[in-house]
C-alpha positions as CSV (number, residue, x, y, z in Angstrom):
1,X,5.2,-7.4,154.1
2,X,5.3,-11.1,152.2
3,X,7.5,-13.0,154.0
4,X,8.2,-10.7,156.7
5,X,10.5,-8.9,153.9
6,X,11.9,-5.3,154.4
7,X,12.4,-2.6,152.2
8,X,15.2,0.1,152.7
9,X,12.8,2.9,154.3
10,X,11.9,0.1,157.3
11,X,15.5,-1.0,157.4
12,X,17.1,2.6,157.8
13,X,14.4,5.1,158.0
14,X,14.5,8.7,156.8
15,X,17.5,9.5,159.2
16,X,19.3,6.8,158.2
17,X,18.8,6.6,154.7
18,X,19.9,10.2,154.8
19,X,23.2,9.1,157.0
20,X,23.8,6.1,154.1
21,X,23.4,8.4,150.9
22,X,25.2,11.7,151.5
23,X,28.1,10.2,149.4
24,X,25.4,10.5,147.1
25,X,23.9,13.8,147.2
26,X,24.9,15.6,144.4
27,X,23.3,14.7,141.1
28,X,19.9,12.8,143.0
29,X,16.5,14.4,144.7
30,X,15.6,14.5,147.7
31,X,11.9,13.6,148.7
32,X,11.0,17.2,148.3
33,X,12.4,17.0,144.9
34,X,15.7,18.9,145.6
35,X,19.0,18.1,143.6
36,X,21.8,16.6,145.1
37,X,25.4,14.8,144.0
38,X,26.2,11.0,143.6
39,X,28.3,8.7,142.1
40,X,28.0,5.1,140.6
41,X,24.6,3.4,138.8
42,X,23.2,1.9,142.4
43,X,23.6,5.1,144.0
44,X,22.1,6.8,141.4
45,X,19.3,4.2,141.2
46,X,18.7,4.6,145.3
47,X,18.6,8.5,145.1
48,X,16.1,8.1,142.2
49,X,13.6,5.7,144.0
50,X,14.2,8.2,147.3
51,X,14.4,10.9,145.2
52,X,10.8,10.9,143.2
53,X,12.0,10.5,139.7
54,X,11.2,7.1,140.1
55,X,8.3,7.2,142.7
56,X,6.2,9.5,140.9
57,X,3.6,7.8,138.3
58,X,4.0,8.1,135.1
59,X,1.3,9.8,133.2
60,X,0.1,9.5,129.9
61,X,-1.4,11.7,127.3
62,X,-5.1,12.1,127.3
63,X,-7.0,12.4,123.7
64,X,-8.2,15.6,123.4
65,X,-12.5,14.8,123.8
66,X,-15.0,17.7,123.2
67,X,-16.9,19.3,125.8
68,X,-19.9,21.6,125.3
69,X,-19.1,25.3,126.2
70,X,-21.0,27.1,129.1
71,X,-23.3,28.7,126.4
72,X,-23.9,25.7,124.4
73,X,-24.7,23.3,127.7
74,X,-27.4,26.7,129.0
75,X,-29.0,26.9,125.6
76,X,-29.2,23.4,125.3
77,X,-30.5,23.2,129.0
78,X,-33.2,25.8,127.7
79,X,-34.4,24.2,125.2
80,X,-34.9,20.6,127.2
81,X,-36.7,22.3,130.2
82,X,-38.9,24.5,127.7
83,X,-39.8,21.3,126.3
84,X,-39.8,19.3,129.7
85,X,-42.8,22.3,130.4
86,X,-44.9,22.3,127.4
87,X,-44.9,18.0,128.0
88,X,-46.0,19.0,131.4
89,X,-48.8,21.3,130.5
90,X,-49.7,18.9,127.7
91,X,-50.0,16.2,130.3
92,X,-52.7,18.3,132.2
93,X,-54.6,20.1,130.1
94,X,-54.1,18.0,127.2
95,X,-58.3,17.7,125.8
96,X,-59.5,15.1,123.1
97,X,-59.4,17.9,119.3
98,X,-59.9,14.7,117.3
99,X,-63.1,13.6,118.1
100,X,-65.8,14.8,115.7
101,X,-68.3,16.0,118.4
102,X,-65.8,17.5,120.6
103,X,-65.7,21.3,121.2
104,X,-62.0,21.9,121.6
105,X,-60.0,23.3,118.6
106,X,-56.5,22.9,120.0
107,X,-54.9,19.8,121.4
108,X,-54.7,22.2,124.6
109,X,-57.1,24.3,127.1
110,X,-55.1,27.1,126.9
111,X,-57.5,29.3,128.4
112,X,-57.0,27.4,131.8
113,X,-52.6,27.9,131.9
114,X,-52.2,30.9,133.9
115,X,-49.3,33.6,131.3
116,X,-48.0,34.8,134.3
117,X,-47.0,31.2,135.9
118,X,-45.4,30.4,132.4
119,X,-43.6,34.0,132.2
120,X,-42.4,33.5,136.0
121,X,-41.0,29.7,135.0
122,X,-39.5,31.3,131.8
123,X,-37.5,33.6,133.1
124,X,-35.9,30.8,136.0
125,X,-35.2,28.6,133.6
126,X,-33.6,31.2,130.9
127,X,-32.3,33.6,133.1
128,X,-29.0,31.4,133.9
129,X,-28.7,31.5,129.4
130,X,-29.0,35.1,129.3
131,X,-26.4,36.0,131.8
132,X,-23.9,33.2,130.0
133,X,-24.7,35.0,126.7
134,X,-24.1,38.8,127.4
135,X,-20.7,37.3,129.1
136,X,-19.6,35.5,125.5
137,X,-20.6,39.1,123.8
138,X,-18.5,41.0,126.3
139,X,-15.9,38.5,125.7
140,X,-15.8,38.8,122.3
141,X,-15.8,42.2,122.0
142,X,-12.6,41.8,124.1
143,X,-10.2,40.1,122.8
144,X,-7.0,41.8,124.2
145,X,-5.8,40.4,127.4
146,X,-4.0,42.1,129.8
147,X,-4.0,43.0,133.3
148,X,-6.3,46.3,132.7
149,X,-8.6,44.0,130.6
150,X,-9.0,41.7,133.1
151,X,-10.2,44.1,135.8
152,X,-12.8,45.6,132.8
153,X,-13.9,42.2,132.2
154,X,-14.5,41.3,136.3
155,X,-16.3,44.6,136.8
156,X,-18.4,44.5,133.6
157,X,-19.3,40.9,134.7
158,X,-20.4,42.0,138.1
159,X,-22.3,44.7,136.1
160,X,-23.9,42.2,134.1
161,X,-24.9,40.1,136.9
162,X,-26.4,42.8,138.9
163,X,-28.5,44.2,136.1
164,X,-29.9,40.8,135.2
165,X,-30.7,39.9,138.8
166,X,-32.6,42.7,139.0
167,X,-34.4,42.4,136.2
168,X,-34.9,38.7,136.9
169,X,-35.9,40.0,140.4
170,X,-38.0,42.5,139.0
171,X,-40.2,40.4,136.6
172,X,-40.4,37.4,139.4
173,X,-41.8,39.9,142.1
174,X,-44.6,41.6,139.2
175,X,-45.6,37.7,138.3
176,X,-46.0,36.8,142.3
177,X,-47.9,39.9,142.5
178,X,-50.7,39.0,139.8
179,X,-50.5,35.5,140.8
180,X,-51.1,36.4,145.0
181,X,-54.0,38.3,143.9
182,X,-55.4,35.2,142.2
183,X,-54.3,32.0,143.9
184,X,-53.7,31.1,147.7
185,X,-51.0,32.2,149.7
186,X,-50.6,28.7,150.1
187,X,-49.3,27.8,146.4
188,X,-47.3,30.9,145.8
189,X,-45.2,29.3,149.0
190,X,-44.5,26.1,147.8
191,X,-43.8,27.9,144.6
192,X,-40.9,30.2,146.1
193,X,-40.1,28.1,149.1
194,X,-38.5,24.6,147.9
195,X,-35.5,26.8,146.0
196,X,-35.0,28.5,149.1
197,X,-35.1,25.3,150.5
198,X,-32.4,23.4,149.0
199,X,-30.2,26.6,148.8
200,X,-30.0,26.7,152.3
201,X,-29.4,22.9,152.7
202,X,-26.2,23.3,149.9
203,X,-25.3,25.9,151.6
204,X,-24.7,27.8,147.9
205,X,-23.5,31.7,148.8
206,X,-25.1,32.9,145.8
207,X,-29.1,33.8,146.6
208,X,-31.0,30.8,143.5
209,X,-32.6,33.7,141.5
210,X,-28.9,35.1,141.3
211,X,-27.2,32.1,140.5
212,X,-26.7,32.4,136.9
213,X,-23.8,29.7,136.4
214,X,-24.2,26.4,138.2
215,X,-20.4,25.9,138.5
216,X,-19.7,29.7,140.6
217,X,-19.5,32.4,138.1
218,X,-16.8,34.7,139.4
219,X,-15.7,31.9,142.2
220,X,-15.1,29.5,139.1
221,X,-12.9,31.9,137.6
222,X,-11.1,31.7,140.6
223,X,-10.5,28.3,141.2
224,X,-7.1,26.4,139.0
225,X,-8.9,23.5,138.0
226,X,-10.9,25.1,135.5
227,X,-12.5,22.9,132.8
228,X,-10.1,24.3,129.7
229,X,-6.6,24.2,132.0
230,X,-6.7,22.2,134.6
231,X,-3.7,22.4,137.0
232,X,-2.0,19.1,138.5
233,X,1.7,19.9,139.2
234,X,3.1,16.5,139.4
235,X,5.2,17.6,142.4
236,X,7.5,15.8,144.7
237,X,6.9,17.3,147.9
238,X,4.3,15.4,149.9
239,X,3.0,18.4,151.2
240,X,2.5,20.0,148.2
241,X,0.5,16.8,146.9
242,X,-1.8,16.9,150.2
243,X,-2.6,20.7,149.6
244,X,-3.4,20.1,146.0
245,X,-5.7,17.2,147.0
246,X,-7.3,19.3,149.9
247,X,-8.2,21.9,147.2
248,X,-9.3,19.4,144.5
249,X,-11.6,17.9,147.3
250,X,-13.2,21.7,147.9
251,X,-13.9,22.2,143.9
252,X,-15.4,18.9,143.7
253,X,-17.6,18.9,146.2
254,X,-18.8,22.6,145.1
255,X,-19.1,21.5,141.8
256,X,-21.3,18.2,143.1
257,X,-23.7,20.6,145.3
258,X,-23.9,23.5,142.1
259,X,-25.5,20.4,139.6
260,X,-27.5,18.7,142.3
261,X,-28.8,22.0,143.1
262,X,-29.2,23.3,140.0
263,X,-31.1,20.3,138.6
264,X,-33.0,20.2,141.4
265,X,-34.4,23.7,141.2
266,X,-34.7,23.2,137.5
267,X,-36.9,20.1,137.7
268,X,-39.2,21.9,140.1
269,X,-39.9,25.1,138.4
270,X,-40.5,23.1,135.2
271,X,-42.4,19.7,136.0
272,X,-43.7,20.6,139.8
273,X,-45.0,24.2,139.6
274,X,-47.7,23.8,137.1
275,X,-49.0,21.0,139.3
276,X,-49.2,23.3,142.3
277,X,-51.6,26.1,140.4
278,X,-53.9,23.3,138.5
279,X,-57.4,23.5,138.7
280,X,-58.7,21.8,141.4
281,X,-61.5,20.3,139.0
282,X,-58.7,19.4,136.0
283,X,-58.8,15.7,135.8
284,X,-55.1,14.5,134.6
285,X,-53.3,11.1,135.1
286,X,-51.4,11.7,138.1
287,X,-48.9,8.6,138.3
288,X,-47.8,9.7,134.5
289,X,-47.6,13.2,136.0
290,X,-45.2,12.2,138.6
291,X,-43.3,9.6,136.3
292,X,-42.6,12.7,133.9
293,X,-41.5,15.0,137.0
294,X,-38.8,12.0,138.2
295,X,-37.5,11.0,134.8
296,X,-36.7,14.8,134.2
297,X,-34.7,15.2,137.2
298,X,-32.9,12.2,136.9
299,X,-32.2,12.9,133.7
300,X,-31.1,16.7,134.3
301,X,-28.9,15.8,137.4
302,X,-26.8,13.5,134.8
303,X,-26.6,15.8,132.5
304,X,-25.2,18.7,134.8
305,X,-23.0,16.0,136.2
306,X,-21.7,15.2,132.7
307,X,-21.0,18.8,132.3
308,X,-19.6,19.2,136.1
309,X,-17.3,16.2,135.8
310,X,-15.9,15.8,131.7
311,X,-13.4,13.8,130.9
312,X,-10.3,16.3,131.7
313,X,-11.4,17.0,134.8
314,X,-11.8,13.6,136.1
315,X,-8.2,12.8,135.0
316,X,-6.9,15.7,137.1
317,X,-8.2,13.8,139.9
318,X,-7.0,10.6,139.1
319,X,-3.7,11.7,138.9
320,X,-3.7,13.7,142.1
321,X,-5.1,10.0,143.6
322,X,-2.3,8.2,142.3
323,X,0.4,10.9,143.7
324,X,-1.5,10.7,147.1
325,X,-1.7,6.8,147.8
326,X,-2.7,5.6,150.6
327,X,-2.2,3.8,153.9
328,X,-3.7,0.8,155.0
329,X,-3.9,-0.7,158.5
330,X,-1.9,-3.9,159.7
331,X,-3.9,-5.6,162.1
332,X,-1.3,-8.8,162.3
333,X,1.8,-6.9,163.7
334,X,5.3,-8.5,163.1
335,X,7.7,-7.9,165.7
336,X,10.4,-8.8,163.2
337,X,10.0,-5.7,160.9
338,X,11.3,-2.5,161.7
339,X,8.7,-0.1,162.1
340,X,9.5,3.8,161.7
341,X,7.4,7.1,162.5
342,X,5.8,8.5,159.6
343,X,7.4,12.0,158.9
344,X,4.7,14.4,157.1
345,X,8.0,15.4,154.6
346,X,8.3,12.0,153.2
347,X,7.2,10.9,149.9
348,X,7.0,6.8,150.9
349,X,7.9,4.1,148.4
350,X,5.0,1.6,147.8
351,X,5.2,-1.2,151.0
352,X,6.8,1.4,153.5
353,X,5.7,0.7,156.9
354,X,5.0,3.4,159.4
355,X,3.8,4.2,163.2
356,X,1.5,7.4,163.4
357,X,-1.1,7.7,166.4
358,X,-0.4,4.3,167.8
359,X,-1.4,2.3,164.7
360,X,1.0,0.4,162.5
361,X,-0.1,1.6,158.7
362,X,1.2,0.0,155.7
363,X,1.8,1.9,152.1
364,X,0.1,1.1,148.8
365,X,0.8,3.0,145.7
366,X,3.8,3.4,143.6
367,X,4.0,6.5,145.7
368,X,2.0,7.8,149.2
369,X,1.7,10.7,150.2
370,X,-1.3,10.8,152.4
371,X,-1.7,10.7,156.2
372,X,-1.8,7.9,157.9
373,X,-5.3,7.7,159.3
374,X,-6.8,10.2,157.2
375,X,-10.2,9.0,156.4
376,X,-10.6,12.0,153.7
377,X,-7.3,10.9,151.7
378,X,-8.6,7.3,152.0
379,X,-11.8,8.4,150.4
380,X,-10.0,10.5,147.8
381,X,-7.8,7.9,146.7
382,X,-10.7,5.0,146.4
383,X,-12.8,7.0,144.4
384,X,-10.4,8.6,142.3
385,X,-7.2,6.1,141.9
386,X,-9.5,4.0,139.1
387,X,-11.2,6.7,136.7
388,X,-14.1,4.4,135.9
389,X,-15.3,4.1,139.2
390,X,-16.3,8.5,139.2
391,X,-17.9,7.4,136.0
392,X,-19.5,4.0,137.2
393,X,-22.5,4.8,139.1
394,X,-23.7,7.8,137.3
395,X,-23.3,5.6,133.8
396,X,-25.4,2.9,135.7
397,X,-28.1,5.3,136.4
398,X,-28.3,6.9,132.5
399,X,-28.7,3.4,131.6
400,X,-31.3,2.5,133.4
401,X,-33.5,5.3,133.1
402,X,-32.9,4.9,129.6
403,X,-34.1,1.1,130.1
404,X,-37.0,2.3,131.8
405,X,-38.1,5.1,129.6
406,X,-37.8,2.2,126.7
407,X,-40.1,-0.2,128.5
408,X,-42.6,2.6,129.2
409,X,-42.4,3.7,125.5
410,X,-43.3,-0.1,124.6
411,X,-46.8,-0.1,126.8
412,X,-48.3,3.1,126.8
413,X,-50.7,3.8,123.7
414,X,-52.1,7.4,124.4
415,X,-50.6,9.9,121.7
416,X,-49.4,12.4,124.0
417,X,-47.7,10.0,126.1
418,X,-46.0,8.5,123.7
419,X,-44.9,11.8,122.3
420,X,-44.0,13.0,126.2
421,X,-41.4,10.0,126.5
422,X,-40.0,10.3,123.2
423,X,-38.6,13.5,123.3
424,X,-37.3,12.8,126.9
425,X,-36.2,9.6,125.5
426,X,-34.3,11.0,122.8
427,X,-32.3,14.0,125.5
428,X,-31.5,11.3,127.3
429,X,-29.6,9.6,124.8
430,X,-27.2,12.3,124.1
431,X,-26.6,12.1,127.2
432,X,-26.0,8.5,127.1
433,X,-23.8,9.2,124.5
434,X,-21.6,11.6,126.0
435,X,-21.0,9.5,129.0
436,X,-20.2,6.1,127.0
437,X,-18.2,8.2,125.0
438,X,-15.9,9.5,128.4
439,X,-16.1,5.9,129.9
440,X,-15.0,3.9,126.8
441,X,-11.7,6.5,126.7
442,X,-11.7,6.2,130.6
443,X,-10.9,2.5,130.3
444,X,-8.7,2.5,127.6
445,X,-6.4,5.3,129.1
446,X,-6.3,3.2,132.6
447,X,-5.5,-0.2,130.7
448,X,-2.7,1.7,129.2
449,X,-1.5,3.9,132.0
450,X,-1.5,0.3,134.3
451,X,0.5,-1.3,131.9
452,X,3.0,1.7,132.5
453,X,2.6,1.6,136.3
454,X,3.4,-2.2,136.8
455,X,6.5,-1.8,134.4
456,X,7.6,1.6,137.1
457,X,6.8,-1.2,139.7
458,X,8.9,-3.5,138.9
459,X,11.9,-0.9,138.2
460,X,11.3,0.2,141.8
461,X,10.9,-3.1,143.7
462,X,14.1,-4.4,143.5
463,X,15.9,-0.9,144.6
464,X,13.8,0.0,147.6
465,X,13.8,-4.2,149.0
């Protein structure tokens, strides 16, 4: 510490600060937030700082900010990968109607896009809408809530989902059927095998032409930190806190592999897959090609990440962060400073210093809870202790690709280009929108919430030094 200054916890430790306040035991907390009696204002100041009262971070109401239901985000996500296609398909077999000598009737060749490669990406790309929507009908037609109603609901969902698998399954298999019979074995595996592909490399449970929901289904049900309630307890016991962060880890990183996966296998079936079955004598422009195939993923893994991650969510795990803490490593070791083992009960004041594995860590936070060592804490807390920096990157990249798609919109001169990136231009800006709109609350709430901490900082300084 500054100065080679020590605070109570170095001074006494858990043992003895126990020894030193159980005159005051009482009316205070312990770290795991159980009461106990004192008397007099300092004692009742120590307890509180050793106590939690005083340790744990004060939180501040978030504005209420709108997020887009499961059914609106899936019909909206229809509607911009329906659109994403016909761009696609307009791209190749776009033909040249206007010319007064020309043959062609239609701004298309129709005759050359194969119905059963547009019914087989139709129903991947709706089948995740249809599920979501006999779900809201059920719900609806369900209003009372008990425990009976619940067990209906699960089983009538599981119905649900088995029925439309297997008619999803069934109208998938009679499309590869036609198709086999016309094209190479060839294309029909690169058509089926790439979402086989990356499900195994997620390592998603749910088999892709079953996976309806791209945040679980049934498992998201499950899970505490839904997107309407999410759960942080604010507790005392440092335990407690590290389970809860162990378990926010888990959902985030399913949540993270569910959009990544999902926009992956949506950009495939809807930009890639027509290339695969194009005639082999269709002349197209294949660097626009491509460019339309990246800017639609790019711009569908933000907006699944938008819808993974809102606003409420991301403060659940900022204030898990800020209950955690974390340790960081003293490399210039004082001999002068009483150094204590770190006891996995203890919730540590900000500028404790501990011994755990042979390594002398130091505390930083108003409160830490986190293991010494613990690479997977330290992560945690980095990323999540500042809520812009969740935000930050994936902001940066809506902003450029919006900058891009801009530029490109600017030099091109072909009509179907230019109506190809303004459409994708203008899906990309709601989602721009949305994600200013969560960062410019993020900030304001952290500006505020800082002020509060310093002020809790200063409150706590003087007792625990």
């Amino acid at each position: 510490m500054p100065g080679g200054r020590r605070n109570i916890v170095s001074r006494a430790g858990p043992a003895a600060r126990s020894s030193n306040t159980n005159s005051a035991n009482a009316n205070g907390r312990s770290n795991s937030g159980e009461r106990a009696n004192g008397n007099g204002t300092d004692d009742k100041r120590l307890d509180d700082v050793y106590g939690g009262r005083s340790l744990a971070p004060k939180h501040i109401p978030i504005p209420m900010v709108p997020v887009d239901g499961q059914l609106t985000f899936e019909a909206f996500s229809l509607v911009v990968s329906i659109v994403a296609t016909c761009l696609q398909l307009l791209n190749l077999y776009r033909t040249v109607w206007w010319l007064p000598n020309s043959y062609n009737s239609y701004a298309m060749n129709f005759y050359l896009i194969d119905p059963y490669l547009l019914i087989f990406i139709f129903t991947m790309i709706g089948r995740r809408f249809i599920y979501t929507l006999l779900c809201q009908i059920f719900d609806v037609s369900l209003p009372v809530r008990s425990a009976l109603s619940t067990k209906i609901e699960l089983a009538m969902r599981n119905v649900i989902r088995s029925s439309v698998s297997a008619t999803v399954k069934s109208i998938l298999g009679w499309c590869l059927l036609h198709m086999f019979n016309k094209y190479h074995s060839i294309q029909i595996f690169y058509l089926c095998c790439p979402s086989l592909f990356v499900y195994f490399i997620f390592e998603i449970k749910t088999p892709p032409f079953s996976d309806f929901s791209f945040l679980g289904g049934k498992e998201e049900r499950k899970t505490k930190y839904t997107l309407d309630k999410p759960l942080h307890n604010c507790s005392l016991n440092a335990a407690a806190i590290r389970a809860e962060v162990s378990t926010l880890k888990s959902d985030f990183n399913k949540r993270l592999k569910r959009a990544l996966f999902s926009s992956s296998d949506s950009a495939y079936v809807c930009v890639v897959a027509p290339l695969i079955f194009a005639p082999p004598y269709l002349h197209f422009d294949g660097v626009w090609v491509a460019q339309h195939a990246i800017l639609f993923w790019m711009g569908r893994i933000c907006a699944y990440f938008v819808q993974a991650y809102p606003f409420r969510y991301c403060d659940e795990l900022h204030r898990a962060a800020m209950h955690l803490g974390r340790w960081v490593k003293v490399k210039n070791r004082n001999n002068h400073i009483y150094v204590q083992p770190w006891n996995d009960s203890v919730l540590w004041p900000n500028g404790s210093i501990v011994r755990h594995n042979r390594e002398i860590y130091r505390s930083e936070g108003l409160c830490t809870a986190a293991e010494p060592g613990n690479l997977l804490h330290a992560k945690f807390y980095v990323l999540f202790n500042t809520r812009i920096m969740l935000l930050s990157p994936i902001i940066a990249l809506q902003l450029l690709l919006v900058k891009i798609q801009m530029f490109i919109l600017l030099t091109v001169t072909e009509w179907y280009q230019i109506l190809s990136m303004t459409l994708l231009l203008a899906v990309h800006f709601y989602t721009l929108f949305k994600m200013s709109r969560d960062f410019l609350i993020s900030w304001k709430v952290y500006r505020a919430e800082q002020i509060i901490q310093e002020k809790s900082q200063t409150v706590v300084n003087p007792v625990a030094q």
